[in-house]
C-alpha positions in Angstrom: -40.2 -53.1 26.0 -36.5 -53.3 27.2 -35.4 -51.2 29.9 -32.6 -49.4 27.9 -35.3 -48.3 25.1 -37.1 -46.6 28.2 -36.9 -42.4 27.8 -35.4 -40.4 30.4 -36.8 -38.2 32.7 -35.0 -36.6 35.1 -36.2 -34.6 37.7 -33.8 -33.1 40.6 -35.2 -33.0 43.8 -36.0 -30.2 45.5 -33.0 -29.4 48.5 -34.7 -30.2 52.1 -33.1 -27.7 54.2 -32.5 -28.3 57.8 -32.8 -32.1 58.5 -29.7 -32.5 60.4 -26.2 -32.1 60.0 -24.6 -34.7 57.7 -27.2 -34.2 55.5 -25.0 -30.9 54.0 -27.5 -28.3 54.5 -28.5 -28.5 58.1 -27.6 -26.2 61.3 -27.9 -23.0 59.6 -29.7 -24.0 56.2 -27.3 -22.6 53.9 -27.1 -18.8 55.6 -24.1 -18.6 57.1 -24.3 -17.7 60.6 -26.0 -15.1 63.2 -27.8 -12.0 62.1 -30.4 -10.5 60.5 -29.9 -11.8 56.9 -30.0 -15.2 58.7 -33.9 -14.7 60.0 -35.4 -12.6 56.7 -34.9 -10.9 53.0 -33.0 -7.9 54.0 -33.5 -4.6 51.4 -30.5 -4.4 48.6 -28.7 -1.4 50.4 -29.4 -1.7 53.4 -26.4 -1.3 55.7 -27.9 -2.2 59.2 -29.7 1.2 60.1 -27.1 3.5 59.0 -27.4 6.1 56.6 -27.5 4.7 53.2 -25.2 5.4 51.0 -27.7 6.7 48.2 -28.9 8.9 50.7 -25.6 9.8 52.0 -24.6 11.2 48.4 -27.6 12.3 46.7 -25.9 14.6 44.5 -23.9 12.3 42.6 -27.5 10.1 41.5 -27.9 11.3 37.8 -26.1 14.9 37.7 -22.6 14.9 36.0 -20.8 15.1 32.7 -23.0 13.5 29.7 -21.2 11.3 28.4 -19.2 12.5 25.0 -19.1 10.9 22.1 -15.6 10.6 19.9 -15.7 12.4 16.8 -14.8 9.6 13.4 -11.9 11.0 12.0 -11.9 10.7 8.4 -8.1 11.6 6.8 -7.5 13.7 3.5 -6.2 10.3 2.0 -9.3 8.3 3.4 -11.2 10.9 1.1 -9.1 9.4 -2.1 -11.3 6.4 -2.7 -14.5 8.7 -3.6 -15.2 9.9 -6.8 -13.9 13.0 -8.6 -15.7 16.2 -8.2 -18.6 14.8 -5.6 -19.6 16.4 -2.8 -18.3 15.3 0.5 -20.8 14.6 3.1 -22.5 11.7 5.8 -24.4 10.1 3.3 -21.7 9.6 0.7 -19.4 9.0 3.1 -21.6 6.0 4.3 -22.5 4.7 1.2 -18.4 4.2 0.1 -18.2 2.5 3.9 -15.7 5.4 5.5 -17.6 5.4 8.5 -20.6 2.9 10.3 -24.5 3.8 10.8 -23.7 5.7 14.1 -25.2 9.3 15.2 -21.7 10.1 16.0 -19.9 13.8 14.5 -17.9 13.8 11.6 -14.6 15.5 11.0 -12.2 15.5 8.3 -8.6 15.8 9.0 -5.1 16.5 7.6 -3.4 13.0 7.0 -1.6 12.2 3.3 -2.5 13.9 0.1 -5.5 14.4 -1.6 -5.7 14.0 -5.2 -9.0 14.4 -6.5 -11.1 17.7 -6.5 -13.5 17.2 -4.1 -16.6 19.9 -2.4 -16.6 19.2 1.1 -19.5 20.3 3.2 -18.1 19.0 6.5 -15.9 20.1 9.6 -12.2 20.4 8.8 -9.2 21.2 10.3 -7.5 24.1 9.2 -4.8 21.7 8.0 -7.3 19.7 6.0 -8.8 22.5 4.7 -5.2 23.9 2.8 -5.1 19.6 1.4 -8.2 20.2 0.1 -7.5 24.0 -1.2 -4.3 22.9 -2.8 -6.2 19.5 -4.8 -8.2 22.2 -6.2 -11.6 21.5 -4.1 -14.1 23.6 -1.8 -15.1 23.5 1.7 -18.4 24.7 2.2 -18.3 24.3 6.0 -16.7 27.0 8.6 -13.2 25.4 9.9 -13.2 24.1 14.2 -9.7 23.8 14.8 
């Protein structure tokens, strides 16, 4: 058995607080200096008595705005690279890879030309919905703009 053939084991040892000063961790132990979060565990929060700040403000704790998602935006030219004659909707749309797994809200917008027919049961914009007029398609789906 040689010495450099032996397996390591390492094991730190543990920090001995408070055994004098040059050792690095003495005096105060690694707590800074007087006080109360010298001597024990103090609550997350606290501020010394006062009035804390979650109980200062209790309206703001979960009342608000929810938070909005963004609407995909799919252009008129976007809409090109589907087949002729299908019907626009999430699941097509999804399948070609226009827009990712996400429960977000679909809208189609005005953005290049359009030149397949195409029935689109989606939100438009009233601009989108003249493209897709004019291509010689259908939307089935009352217009938000």
């Amino acid at each position: 058995m040689d010495l450099n053939k032996l397996p390591k084991i390492k094991q730190r040892a543990k920090k001995r607080l408070g055994r004098g000063e040059s050792s690095g961790k003495g005096k105060t132990s690694g707590r800074g200096a007087k006080g109360q979060k010298k001597r024990e565990n103090v609550k997350v929060g606290f501020e010394g008595g006062q009035l804390p700040l979650q109980k200062r403000l209790p309206q703001k704790r979960g009342v608000g705005n929810r938070i909005k998602f963004p609407v995909i935006a799919i252009t008129t030219a976007q809409l090109n690279k589907l087949l002729a004659k299908s019907i626009v909707d999430e699941k097509t749309l999804r399948k070609e890879g226009l827009i990712p797994k996400s429960r977000r809200k679909i809208k189609i917008i005005a953005g290049g030309k359009l030149e397949k027919v195409l029935k689109v049961t989606l939100p438009t914009t009233k601009s989108a919905k003249n493209i897709i007029e004019k291509a010689g398609g259908t939307t089935t789906y009352e217009s938000s703009d």
